[in-house]
TIFITOR-809383 format. One record per residue: x, y, z of N, C-alpha, C, O, CB in turn; residue in three letters. Coordinates in steps of 0.05 Angstrom, whole numbers, padded with zeros to 5 digits, always signed. Glycine has a CB too. Layout:
BEGIN
XYZXYZXYZXYZXYZAla...
***
This chain:
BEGIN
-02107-00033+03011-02114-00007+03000-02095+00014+03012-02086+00014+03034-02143+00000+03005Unk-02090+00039+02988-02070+00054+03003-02086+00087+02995-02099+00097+02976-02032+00047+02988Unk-02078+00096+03019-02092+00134+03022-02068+00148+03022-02046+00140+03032-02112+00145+03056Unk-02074+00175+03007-02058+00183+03005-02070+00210+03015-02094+00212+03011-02047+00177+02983Unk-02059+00229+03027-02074+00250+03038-02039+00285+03042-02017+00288+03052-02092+00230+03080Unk-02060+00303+03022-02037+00314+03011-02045+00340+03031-02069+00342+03037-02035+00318+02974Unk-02027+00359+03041-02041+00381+03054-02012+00405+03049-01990+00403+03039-02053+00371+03092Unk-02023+00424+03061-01998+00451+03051-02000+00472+03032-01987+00492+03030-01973+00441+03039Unk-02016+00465+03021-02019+00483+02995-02040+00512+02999-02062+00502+03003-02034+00462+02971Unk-02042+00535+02998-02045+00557+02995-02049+00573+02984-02051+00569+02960-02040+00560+02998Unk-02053+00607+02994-02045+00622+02975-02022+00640+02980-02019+00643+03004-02064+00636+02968Unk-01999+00655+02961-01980+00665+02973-01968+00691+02955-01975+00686+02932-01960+00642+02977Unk-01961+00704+02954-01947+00720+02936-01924+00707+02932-01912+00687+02942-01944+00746+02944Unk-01918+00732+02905-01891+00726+02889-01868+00726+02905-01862+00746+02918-01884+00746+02869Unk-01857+00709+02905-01826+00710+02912-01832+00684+02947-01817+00667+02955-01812+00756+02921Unk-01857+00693+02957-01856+00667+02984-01848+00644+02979-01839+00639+02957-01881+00658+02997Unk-01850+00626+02997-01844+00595+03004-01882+00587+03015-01900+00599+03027-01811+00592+03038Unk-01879+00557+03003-01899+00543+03008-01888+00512+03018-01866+00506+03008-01916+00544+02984Unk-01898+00492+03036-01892+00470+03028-01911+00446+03028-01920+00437+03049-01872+00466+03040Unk-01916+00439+03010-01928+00415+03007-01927+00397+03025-01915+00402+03045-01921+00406+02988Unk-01940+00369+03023-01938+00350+03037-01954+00323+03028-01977+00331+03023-01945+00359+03061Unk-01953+00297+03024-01960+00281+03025-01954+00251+03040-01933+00237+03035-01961+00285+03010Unk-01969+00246+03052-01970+00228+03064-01988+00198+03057-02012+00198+03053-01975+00240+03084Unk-01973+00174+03058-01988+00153+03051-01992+00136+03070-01971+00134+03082-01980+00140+03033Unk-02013+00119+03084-02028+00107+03095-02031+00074+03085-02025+00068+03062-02049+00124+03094Unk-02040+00054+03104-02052+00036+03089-02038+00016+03089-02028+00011+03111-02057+00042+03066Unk-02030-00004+03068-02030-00034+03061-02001-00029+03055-02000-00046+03037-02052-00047+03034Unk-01981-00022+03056-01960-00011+03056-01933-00025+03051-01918-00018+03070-01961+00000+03076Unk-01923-00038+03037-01898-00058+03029-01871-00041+03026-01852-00046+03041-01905-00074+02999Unk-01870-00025+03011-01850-00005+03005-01863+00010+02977-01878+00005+02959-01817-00020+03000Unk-01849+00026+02986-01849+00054+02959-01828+00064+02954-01810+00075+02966-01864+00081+02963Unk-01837+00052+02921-01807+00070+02910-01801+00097+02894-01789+00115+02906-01793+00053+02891Unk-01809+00101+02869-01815+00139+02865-01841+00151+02877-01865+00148+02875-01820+00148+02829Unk-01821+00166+02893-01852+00191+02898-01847+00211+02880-01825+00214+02870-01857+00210+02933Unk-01864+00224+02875-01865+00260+02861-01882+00270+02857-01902+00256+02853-01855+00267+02837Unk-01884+00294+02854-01909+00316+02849-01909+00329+02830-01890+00343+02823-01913+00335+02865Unk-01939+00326+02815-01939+00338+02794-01960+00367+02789-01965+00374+02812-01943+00317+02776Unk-01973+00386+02771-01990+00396+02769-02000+00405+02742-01989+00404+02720-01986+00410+02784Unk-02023+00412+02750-02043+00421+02729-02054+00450+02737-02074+00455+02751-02067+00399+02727Unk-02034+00472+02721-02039+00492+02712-02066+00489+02691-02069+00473+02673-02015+00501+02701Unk-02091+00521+02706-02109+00526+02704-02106+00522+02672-02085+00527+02659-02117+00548+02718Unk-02133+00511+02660-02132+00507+02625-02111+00493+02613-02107+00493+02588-02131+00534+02610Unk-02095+00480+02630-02082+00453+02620-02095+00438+02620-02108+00434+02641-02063+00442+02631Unk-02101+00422+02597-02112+00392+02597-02096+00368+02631-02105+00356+02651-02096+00378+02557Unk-02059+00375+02612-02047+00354+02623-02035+00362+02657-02033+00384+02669-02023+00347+02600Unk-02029+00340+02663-02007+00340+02688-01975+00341+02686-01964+00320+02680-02012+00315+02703Unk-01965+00356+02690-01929+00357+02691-01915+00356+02704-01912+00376+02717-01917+00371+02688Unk-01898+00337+02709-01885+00329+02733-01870+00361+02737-01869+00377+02718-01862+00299+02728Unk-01857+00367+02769-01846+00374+02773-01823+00364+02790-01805+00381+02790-01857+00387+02772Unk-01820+00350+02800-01809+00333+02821-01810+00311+02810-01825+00306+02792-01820+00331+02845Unk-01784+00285+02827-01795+00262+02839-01769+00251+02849-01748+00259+02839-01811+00242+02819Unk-01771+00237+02865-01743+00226+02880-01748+00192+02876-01769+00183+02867-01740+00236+02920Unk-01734+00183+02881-01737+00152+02874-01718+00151+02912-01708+00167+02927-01714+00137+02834Unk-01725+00113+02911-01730+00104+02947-01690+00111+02945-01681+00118+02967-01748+00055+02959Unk-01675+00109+02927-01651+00113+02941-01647+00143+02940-01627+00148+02954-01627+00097+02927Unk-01656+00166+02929-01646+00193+02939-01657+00209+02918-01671+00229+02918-01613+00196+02942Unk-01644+00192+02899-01641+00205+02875-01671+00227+02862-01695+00223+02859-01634+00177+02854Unk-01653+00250+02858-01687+00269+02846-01679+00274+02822-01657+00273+02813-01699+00304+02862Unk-01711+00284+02804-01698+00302+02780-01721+00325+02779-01741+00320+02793-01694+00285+02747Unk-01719+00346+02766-01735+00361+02773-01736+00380+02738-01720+00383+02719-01724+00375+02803Unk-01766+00388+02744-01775+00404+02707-01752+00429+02707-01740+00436+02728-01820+00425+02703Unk-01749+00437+02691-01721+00457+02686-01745+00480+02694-01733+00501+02691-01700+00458+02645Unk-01771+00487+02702-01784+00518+02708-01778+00511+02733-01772+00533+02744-01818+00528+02702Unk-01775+00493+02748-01767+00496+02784-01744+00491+02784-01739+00497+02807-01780+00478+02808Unk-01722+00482+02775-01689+00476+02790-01692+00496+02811-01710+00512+02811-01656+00482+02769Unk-01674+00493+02828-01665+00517+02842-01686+00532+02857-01683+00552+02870-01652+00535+02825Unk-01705+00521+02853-01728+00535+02872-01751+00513+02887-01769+00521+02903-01747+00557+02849Unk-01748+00492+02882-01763+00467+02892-01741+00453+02903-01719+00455+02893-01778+00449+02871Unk-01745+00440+02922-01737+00418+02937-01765+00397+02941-01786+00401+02953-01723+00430+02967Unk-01753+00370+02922-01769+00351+02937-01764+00331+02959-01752+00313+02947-01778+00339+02923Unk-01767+00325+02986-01749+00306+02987-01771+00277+03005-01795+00277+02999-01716+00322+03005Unk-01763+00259+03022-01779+00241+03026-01777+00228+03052-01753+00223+03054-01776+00225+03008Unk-01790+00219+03078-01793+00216+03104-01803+00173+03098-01823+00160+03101-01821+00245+03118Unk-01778+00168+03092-01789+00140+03088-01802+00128+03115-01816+00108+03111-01765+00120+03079Unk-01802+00137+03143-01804+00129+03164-01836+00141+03172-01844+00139+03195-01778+00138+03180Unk-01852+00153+03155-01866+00160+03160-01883+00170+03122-01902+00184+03117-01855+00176+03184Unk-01867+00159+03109-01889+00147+03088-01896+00176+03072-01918+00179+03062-01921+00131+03106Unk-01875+00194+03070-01877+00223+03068-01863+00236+03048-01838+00239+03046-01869+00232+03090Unk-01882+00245+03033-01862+00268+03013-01866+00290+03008-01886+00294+02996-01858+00264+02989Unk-01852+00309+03014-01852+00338+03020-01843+00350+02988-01831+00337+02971-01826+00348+03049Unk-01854+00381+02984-01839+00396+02961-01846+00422+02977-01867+00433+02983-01851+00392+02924Unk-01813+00429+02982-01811+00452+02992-01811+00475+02961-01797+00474+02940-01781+00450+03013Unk-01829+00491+02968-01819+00507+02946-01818+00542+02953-01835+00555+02967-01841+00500+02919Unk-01794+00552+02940-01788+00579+02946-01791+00599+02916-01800+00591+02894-01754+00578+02960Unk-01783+00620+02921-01783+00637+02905-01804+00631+02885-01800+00627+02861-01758+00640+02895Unk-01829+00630+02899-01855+00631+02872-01867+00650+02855-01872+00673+02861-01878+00626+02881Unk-01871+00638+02831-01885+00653+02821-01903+00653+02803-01909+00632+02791-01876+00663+02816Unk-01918+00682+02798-01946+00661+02796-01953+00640+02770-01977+00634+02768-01972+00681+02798Unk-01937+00632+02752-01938+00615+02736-01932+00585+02746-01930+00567+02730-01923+00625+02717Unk-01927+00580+02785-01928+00566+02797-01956+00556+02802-01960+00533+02810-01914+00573+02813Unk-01976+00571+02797-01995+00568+02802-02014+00547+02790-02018+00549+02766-02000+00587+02803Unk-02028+00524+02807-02040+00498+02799-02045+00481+02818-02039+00484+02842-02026+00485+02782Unk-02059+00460+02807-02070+00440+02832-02040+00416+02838-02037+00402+02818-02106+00419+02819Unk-02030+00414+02849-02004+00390+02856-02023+00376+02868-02043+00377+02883-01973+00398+02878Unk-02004+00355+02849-02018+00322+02853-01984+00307+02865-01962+00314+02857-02034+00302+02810Unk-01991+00286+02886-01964+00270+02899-01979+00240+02872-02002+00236+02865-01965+00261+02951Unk-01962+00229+02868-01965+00207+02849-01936+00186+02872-01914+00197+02876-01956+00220+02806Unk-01942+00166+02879-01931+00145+02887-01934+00125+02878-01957+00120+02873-01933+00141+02903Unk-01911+00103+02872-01910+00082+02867-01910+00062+02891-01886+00062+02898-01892+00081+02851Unk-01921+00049+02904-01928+00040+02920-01936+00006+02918-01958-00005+02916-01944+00057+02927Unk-01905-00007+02918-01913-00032+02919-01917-00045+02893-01929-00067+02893-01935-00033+02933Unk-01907-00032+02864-01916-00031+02836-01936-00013+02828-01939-00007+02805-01925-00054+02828Unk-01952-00004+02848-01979+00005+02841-01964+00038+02842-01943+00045+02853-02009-00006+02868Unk-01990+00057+02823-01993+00079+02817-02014+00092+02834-02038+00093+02831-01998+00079+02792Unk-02000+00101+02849-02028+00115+02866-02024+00149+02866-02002+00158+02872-02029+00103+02905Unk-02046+00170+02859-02047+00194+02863-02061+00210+02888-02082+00206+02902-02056+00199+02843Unk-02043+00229+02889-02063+00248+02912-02089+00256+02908-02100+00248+02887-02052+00275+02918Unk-02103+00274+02926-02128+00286+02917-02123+00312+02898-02137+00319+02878-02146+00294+02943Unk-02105+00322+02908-02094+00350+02898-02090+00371+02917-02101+00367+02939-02111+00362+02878Unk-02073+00396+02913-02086+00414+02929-02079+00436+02916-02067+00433+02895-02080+00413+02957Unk-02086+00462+02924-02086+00487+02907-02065+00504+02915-02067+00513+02938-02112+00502+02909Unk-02045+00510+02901-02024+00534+02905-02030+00547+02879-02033+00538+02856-01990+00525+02909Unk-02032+00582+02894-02036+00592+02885-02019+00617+02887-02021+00627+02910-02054+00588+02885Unk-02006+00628+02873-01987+00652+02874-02007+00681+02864-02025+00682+02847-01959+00645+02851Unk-02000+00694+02874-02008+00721+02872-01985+00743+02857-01963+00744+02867-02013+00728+02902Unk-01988+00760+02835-01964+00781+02835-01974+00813+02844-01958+00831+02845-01952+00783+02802Unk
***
């Protein structure tokens, strides 16, 4: 079994930095895409914003380029999204989604929330 346990998330005004965090736990073989997604308030869906795959490689939603960094702590089972210049249409629950071993595993969530 694998845990995933997400923490960082806040509240902040326009224009701050936040950073995320997830960490996975557990039964542990390798992992290969991590990324984070969210669900803006009265969205049905989830939207990636991030994800890096186990050799480096990221891609990221065209509303964050240049203002997200995701990146990944293979030595400690870790994926961070630094994010700067927010705003509040940043605002939503981020979910870490890992592939872990073939498997699909999600975070609990956590709440960033921007202020203007």
């Amino acid at each position: 079994q694998v845990q995933l346990v997400e923490s960082g998330g806040g509240l902040v005004q326009a224009g701050g930095s936040l950073r995320v965090s997830c960490a996975a736990s557990g039964s542990i073989f390798s992992i290969n895409t991590m990324g984070w997604y969210r669900q803006a308030p009265g969205k049905q869906q989830r939207e990636l914003v991030a994800r890096i795959t186990n050799s480096g490689s990221t891609n990221y939603a065209d509303s964050v380029k240049g203002r997200f960094t995701i990146s990944r702590d293979n030595a400690k089972n870790t994926v961070y999204l630094q994010m700067n210049s927010l705003k509040p249409e940043d605002t939503a629950v981020y979910y870490c989604r890992l592939i872990v071993d073939k498997y699909i595993y999600w975070g609990q969530g956590t709440q960033v929330t921007v202020s203007s």
